[in-house]
C-alpha positions in Angstrom: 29.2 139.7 139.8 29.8 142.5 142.4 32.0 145.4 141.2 32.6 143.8 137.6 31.7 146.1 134.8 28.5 145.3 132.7 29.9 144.1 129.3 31.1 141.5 132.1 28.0 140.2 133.4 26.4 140.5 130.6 29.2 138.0 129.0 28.4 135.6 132.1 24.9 135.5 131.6 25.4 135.2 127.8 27.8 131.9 129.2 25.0 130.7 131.2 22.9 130.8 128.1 25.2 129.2 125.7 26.0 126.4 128.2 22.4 125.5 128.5 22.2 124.4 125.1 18.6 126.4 124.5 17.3 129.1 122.5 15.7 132.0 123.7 12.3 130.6 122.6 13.1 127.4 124.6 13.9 129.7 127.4 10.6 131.9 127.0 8.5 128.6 126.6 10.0 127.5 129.9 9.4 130.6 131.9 6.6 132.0 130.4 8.2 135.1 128.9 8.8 136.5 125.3 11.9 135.5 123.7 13.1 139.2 123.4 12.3 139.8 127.4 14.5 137.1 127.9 17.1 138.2 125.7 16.6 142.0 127.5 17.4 139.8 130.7 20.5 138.2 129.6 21.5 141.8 128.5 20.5 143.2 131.6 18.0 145.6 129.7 15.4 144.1 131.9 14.7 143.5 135.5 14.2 139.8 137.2 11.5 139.6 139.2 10.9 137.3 141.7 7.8 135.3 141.1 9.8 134.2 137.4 13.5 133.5 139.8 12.0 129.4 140.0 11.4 129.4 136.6 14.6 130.9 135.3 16.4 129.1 137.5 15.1 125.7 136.0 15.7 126.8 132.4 19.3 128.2 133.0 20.7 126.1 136.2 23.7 127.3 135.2 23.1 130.9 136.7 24.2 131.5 139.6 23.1 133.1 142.8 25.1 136.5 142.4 23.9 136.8 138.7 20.1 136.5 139.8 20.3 139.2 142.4 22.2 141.0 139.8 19.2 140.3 137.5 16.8 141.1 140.2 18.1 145.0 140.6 16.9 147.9 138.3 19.0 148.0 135.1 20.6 150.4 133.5 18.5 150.8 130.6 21.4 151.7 127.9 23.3 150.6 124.5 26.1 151.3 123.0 26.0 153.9 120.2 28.1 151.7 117.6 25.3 149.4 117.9 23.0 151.3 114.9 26.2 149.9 112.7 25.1 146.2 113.1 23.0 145.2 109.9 20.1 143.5 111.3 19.8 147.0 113.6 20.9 149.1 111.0 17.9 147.7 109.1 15.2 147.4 111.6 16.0 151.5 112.3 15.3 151.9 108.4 12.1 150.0 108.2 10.5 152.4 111.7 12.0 155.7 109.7 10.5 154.4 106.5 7.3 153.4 107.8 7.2 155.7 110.6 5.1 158.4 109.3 2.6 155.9 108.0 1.9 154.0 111.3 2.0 157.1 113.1 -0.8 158.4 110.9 -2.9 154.9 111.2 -2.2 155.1 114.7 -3.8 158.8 115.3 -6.3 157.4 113.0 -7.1 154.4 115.4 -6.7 156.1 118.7 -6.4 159.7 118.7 -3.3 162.2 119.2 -1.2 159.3 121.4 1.8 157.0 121.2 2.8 153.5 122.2 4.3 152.9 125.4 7.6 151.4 125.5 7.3 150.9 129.1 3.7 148.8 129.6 5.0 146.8 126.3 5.6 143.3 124.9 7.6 142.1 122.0 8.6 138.7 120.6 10.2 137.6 117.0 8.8 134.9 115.4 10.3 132.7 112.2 7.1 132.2 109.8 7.3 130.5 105.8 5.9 132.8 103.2 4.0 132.3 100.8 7.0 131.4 98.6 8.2 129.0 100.9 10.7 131.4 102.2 11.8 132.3 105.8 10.2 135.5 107.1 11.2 137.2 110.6 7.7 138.6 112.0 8.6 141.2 114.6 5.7 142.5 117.3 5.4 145.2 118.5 2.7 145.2 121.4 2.4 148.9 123.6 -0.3 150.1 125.7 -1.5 153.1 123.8 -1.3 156.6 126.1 -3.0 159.8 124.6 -1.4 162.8 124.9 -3.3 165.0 127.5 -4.5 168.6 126.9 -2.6 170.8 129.8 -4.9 172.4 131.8 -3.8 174.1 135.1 -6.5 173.2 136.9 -5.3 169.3 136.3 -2.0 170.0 137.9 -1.2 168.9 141.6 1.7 171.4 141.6 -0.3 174.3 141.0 -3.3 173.8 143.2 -4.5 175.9 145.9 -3.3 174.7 149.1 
């Protein structure tokens, strides 16, 4: 995949996907990931590492040895602004700005003055029946929580005495 663009490899790995025949929750099952960190893989939002290479390798023979060591460098962690004009995104945007305040407030509540880490995180989609007997998409959001700190000179390295 050397010196093709990214919407390319992306496509391959999409390919690899696709001629496997599984979903991404067959996928996860097989490797132990969540079904959106293997779907951040296959979109190179994510980075490969080594110890899950065997495993990924098993569910998706079909990669091949440039696209793991494509997988297996840092990504570039990006998306294409048109993007927020997809429904399901459009829509998922909508329901964090219409709830937003609230969980920020229960948050606070909970923990303090802090946020969610997007970085020590976990997320998955489920398919669950509701009480009607209807499909419902159950989305989870799972962050470390970091408190904000209170800046005091002392605390900084950079402005120590020597």
């Amino acid at each position: 995949m050397e010196g093709s663009s990214r919407a390319s490899a992306i496509r391959q790995l999409q390919d690899a996907k696709r001629l496997s025949g599984k979903s991404y929750n067959q996928i996860a099952e097989e490797t132990g990931l969540t079904n959106v960190y293997v779907a951040q893989l296959l979109r190179r939002q994510a980075q490969l590492k080594p110890e899950t290479v065997p495993k990924l390798r098993a569910a998706l023979p079909q990669l091949l040895d440039d696209h793991i060591q494509e997988m297996m460098l840092p990504p570039m962690r990006c998306y294409d602004p048109c993007l927020i004009q997809e429904p399901t995104i459009y829509r998922l945007n909508e329901a964090v700005m219409h709830f937003g305040e609230s969980i920020k407030e229960i948050v606070n509540e909970e923990f303090g003055d802090g946020i969610m880490s997007a970085i020590d995180f976990y997320c998955s989609v489920d398919k669950v029946k509701g009480v009607d007997g209807k499909d419902r998409v159950v989305i989870t959001f799972d962050g470390k929580y970091l408190p904000y700190t209170e800046q005091k000179v002392e605390h900084m390295a950079s402005r120590r005495p020597s």
